[in-house]
Z-matrix of the N, CA and C atoms (Angstrom, degrees):
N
C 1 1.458
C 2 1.526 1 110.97
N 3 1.589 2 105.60 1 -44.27
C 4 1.376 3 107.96 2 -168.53
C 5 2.334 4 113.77 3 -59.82
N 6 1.443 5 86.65 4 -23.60
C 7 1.438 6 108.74 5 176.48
C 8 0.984 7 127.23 6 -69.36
N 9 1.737 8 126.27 7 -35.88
C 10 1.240 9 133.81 8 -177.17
C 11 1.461 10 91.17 9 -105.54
N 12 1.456 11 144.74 10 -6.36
C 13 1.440 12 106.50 11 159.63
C 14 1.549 13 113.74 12 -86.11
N 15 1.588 14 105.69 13 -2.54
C 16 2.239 15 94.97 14 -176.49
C 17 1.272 16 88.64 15 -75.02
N 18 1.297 17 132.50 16 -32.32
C 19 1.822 18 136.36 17 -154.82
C 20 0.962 19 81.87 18 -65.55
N 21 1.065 20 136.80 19 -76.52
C 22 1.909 21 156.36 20 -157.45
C 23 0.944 22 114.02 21 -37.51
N 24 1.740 23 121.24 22 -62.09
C 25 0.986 24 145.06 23 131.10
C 26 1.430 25 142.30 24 -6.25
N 27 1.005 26 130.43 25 -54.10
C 28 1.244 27 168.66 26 167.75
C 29 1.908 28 112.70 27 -63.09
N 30 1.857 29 107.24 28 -61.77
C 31 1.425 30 129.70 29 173.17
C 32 1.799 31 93.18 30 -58.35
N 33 1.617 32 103.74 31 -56.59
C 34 2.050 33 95.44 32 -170.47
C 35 1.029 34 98.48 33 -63.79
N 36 1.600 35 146.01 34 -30.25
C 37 1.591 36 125.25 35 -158.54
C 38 1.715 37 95.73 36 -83.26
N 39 1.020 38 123.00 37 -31.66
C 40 1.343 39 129.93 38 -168.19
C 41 1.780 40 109.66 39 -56.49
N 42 1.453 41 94.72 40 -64.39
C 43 1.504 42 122.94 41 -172.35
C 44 2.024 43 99.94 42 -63.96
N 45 1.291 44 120.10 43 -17.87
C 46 0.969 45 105.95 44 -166.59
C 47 1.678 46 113.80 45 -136.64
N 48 1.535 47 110.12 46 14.24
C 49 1.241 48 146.62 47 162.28
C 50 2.335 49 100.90 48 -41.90
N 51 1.074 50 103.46 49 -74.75
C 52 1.210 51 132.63 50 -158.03
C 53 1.700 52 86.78 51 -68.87
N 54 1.161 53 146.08 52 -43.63
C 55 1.212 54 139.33 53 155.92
C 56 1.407 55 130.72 54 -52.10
N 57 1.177 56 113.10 55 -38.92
C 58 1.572 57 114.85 56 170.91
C 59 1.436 58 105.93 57 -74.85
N 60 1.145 59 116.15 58 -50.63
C 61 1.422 60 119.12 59 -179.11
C 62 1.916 61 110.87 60 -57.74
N 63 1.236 62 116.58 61 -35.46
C 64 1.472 63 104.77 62 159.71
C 65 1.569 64 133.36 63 -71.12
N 66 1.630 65 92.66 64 -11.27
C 67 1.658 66 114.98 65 169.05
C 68 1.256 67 110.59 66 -69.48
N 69 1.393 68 134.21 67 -52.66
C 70 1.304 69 160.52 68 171.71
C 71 1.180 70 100.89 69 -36.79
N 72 1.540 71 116.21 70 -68.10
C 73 1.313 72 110.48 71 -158.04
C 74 1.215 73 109.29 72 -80.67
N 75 1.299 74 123.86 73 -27.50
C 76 1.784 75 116.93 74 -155.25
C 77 1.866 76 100.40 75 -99.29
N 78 1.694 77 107.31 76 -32.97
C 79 1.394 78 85.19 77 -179.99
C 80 1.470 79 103.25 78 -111.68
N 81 1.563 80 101.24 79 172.40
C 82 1.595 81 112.54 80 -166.46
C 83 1.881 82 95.71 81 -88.78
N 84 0.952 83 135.40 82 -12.06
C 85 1.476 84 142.93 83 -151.80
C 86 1.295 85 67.94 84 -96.04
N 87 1.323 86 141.48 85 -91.41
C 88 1.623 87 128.77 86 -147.51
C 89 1.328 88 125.54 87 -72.56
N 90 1.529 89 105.16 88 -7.14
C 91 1.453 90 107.11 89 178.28
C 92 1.746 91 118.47 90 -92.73
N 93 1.401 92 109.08 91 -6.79
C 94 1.670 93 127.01 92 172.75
C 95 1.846 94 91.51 93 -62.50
N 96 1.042 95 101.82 94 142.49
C 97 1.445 96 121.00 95 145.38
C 98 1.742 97 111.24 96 75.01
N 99 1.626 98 88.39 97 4.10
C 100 2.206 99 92.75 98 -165.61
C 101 1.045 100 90.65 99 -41.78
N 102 1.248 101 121.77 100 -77.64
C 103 1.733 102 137.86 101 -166.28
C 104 1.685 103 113.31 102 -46.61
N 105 0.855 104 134.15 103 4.37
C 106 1.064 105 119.91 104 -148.31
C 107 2.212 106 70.82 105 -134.85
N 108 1.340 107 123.41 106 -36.78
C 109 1.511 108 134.39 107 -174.23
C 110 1.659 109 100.36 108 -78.63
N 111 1.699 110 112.44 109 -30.61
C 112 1.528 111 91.37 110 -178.22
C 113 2.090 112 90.03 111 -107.80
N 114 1.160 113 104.24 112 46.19
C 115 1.684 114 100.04 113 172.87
C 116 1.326 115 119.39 114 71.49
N 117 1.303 116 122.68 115 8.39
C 118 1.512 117 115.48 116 167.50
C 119 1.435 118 109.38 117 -73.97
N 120 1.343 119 122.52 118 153.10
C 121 1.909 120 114.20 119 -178.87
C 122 1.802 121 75.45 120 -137.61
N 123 1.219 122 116.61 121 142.13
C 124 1.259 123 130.26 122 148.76
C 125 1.206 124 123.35 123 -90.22
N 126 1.481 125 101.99 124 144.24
C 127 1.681 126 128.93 125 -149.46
C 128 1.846 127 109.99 126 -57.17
N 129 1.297 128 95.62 127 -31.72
C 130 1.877 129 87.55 128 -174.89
C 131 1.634 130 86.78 129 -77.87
N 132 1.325 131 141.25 130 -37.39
C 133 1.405 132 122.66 131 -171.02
C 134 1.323 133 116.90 132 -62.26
N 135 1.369 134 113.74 133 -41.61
C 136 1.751 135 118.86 134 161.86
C 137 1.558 136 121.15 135 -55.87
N 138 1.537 137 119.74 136 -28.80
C 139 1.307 138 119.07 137 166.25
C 140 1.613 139 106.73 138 -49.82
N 141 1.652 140 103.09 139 -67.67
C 142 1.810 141 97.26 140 -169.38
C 143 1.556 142 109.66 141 -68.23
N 144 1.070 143 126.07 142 4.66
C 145 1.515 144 123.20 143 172.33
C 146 1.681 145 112.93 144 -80.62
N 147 1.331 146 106.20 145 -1.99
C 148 1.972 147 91.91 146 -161.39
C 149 1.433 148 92.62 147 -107.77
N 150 0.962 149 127.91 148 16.67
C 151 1.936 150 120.26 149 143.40
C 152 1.548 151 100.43 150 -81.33
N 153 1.399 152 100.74 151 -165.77
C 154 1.740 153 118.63 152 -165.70
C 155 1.613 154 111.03 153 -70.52
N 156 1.092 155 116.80 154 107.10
C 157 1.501 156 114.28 155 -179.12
C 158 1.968 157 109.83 156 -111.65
N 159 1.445 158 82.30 157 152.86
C 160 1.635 159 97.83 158 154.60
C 161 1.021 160 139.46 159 -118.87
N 162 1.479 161 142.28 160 127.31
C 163 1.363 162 141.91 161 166.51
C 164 1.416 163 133.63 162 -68.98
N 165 1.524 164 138.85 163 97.59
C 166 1.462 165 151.97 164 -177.98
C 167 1.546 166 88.28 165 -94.64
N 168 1.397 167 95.55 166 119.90
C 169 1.917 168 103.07 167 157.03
C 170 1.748 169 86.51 168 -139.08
N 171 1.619 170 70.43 169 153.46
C 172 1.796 171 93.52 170 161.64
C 173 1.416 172 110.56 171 -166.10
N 174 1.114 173 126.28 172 139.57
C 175 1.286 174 149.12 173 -141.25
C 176 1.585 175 103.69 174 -106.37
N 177 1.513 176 128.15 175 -15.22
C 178 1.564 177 112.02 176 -176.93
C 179 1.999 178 90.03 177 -138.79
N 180 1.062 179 120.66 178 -175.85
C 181 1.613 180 114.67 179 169.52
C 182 1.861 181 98.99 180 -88.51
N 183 0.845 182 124.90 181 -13.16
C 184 1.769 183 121.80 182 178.18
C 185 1.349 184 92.29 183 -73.28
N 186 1.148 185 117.89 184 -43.04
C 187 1.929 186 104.16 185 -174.48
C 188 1.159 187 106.60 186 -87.42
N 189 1.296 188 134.57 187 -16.33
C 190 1.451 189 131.38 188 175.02
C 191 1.653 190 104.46 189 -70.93
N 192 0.879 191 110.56 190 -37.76
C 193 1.587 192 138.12 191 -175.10
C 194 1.503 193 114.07 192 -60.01
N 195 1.433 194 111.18 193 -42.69
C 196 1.571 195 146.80 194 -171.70
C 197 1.648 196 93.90 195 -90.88
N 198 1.086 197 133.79 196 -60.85
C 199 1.431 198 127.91 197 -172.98
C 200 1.620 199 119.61 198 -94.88
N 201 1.828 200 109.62 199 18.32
C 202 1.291 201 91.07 200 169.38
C 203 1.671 202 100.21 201 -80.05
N 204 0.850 203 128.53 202 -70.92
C 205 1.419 204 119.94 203 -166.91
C 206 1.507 205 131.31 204 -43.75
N 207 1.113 206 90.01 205 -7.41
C 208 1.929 207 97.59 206 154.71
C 209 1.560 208 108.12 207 -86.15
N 210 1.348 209 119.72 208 -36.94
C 211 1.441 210 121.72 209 158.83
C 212 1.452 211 131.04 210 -19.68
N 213 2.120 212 90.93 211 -59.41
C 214 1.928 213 107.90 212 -172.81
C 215 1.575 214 84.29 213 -78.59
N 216 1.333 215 115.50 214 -55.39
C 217 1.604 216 90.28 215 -179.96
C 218 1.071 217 146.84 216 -41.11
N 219 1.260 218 122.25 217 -56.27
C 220 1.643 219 126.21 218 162.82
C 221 1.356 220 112.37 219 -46.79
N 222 1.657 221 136.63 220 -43.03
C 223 1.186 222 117.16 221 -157.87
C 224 1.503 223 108.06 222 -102.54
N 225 1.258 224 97.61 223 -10.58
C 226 2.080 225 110.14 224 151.47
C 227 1.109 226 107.55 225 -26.81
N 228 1.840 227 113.04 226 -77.29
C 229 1.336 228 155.18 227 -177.82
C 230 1.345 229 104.66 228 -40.89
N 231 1.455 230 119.85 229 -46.03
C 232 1.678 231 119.40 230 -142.93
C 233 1.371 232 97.29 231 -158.23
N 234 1.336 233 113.57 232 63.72
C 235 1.632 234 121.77 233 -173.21
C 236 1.632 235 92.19 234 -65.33
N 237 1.232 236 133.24 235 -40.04
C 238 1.451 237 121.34 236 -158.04
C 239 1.738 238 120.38 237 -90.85
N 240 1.380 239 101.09 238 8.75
C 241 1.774 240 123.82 239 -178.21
C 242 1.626 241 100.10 240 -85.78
N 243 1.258 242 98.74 241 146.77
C 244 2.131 243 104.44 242 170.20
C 245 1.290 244 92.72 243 -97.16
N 246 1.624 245 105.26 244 140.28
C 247 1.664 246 109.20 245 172.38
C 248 1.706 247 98.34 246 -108.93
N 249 1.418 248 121.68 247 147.12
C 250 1.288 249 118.74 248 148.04
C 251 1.078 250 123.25 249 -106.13
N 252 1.117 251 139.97 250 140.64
C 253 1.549 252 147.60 251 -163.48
C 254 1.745 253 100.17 252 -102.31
N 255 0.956 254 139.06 253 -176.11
C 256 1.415 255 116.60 254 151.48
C 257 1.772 256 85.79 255 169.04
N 258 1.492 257 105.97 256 129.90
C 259 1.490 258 121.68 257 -175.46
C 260 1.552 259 94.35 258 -98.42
């Protein structure tokens, strides 16, 4: 099973490669943040990161949803900390 969904997988990313990439290019909404979606962080954002930071992940939008308000809380608390959010 685990085999025929990478195939599967693999056939949709292929077939549907050439569509995102015309997404990319033509609108500005999909072209924000690419780098930042395949892990690039640009350098002035790493500047304000090297004081005391925290890490927020959440894995579905219900937990993103669930941990903003621990978010306003903490930075209530700790206005001068970097938070990362990260889905």
């Amino acid at each position: 099973m685990f085999i025929a969904y990478n195939i599967a997988f693999t056939i949709f990313f292929v077939l549907l490669s050439p569509y995102l990439l015309f997404k990319v290019i033509t609108r500005m909404k999909y072209r924000e943040g690419v780098g930042e979606r395949l892990g690039c962080i640009a350098r002035s954002k790493i500047k304000k990161l090297r004081n005391r930071r925290v890490w927020f992940h959440a894995v579905s939008v219900g937990e993103a949803s669930a941990a903003y308000p621990l978010y306003v809380a903490f930075k209530r608390k700790y206005p001068d900390t970097s938070v990362i959010f990260s889905t």
